[in-house]
C-alpha positions in Angstrom: 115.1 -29.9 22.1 114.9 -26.0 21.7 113.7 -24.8 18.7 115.7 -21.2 17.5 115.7 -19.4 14.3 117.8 -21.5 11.5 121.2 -19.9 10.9 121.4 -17.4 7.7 123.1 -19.7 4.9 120.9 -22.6 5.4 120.2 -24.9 2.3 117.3 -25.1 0.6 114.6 -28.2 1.1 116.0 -30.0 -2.3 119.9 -29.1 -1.6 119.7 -30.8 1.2 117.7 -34.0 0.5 120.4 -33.9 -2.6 123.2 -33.3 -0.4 122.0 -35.9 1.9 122.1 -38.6 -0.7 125.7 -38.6 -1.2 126.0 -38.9 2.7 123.8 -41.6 2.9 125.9 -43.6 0.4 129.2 -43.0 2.7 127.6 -44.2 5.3 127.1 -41.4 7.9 124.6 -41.1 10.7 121.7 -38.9 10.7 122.7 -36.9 13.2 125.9 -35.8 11.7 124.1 -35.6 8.4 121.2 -33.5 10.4 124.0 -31.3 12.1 125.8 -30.7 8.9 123.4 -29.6 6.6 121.2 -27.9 9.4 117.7 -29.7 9.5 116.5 -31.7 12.2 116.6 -35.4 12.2 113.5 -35.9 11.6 113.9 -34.8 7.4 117.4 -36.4 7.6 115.3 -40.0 9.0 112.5 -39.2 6.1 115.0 -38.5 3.4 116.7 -41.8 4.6 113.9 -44.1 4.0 112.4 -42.3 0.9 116.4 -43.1 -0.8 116.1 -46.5 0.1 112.5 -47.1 -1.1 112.7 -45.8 -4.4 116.7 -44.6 -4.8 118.0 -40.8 -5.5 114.2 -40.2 -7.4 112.4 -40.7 -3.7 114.7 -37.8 -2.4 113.8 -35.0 -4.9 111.7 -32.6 -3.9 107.8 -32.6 -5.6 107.4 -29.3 -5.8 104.8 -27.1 -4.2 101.4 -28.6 -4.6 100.0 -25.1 -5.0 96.6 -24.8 -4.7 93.7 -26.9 -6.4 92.0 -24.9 -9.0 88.3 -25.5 -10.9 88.6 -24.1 -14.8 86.3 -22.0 -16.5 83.9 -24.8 -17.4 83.5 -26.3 -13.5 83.1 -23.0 -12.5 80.1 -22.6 -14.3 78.8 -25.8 -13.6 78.9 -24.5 -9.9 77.5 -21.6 -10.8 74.4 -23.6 -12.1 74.1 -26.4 -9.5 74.5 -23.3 -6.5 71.4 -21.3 -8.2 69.5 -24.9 -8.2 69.4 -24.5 -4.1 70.9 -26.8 -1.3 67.8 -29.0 -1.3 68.0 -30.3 -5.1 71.5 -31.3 -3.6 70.2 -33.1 -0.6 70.1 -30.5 2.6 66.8 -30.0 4.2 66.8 -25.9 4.5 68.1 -23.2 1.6 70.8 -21.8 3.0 74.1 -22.7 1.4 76.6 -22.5 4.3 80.2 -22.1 3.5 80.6 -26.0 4.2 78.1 -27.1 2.3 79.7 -25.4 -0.4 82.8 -27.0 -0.2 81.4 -30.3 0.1 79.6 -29.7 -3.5 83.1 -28.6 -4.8 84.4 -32.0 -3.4 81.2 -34.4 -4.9 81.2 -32.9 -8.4 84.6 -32.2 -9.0 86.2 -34.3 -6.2 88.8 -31.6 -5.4 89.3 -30.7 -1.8 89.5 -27.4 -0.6 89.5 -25.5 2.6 85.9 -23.8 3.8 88.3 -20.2 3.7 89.7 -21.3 0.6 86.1 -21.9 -0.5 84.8 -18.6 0.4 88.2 -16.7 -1.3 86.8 -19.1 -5.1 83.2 -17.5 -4.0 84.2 -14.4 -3.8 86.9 -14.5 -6.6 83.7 -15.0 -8.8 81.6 -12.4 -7.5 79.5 -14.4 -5.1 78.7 -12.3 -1.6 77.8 -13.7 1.9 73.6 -13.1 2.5 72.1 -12.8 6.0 69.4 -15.0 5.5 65.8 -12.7 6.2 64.5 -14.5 9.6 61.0 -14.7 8.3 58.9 -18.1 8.5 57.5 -19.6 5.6 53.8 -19.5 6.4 53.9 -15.9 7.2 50.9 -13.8 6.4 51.7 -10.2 6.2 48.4 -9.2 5.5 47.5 -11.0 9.0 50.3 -9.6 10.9 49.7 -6.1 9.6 45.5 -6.6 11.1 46.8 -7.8 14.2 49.0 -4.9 14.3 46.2 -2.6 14.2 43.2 -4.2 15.7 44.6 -6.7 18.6 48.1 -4.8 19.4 46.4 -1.7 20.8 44.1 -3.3 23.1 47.1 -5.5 24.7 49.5 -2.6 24.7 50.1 -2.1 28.5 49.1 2.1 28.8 51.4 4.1 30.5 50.7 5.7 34.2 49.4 9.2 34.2 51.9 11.6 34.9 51.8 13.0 38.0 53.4 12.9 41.8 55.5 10.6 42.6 58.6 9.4 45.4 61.8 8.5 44.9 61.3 5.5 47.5 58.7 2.4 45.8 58.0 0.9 49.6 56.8 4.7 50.5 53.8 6.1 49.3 53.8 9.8 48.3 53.2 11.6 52.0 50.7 14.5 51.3 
């Protein structure tokens, strides 16, 4: 089966489920049904079994199931339970990754969405993506800034005096 752009004039999704219903009830095959009303079989085979399943009501279309959407009040719910940090919710580090995120959305509110569609709510409501600083916990900085000045310069390797030199390392400078 090729596939090739559908012809201008084409029904639209619920015309031709409706359409097909009448068709259905004369009898016709689904590939005259698919050929007439320009969809592949496939819909005309789904449209078939959803009309005899639940009738002319299991054809119609359901509409777009747009996308899920938290209100004003889960939003700030979120808001609170992401300041609380990922290890009041069960992860061993504090980074919230974008995942993470999206599985919160899902436990509290048990609506699904996508980790883009996650990051789009985030930033919708003003939350920005943070390069965590790559710092460990048990740092000392007034440690680090000692070593810095008392052990650093005496490991430092000093550079070579200027002076002579060849362009050839296996040859010494000939004199």
């Amino acid at each position: 089966m090729s596939w090739s752009p559908r012809p201008q004039g084409r029904l639209r999704p619920r015309a031709s489920s409706c359409c097909a219903v009448g068709r259905f009830e004369s009898g016709a095959k689904n590939r005259e049904i698919a050929a007439a009303l320009r969809v592949s079989e496939r819909s005309v085979e789904r449209w078939r079994r959803q009309w005899r399943e639940r009738g002319e009501e299991g054809v119609r279309s359901k509409g777009s199931p747009g996308r899920p959407r938290l209100s004003a009040d889960q939003i700030a719910r979120l808001e609170r339970e992401l300041e609380r940090g990922p290890l009041a919710h069960g992860w061993a580090d504090q980074r919230w990754t974008l995942a993470r995120v999206k599985t919160l959305i899902g436990r509290l509110f048990h609506v699904g969405y996508t980790v883009e569609g996650t990051w789009r709510l985030l930033k919708r409501h003003g939350w920005s993506w943070q390069q965590p600083a790559r710092r460990a916990i048990e740092r000392d900085d007034g440690a680090v800034e000692l070593w810095k000045k008392e052990v650093w310069p005496q490991v430092k390797v000093r550079r070579r005096p200027a002076g002579p030199g060849s362009s050839v390392r296996t040859r010494p400078v000939s004199c």
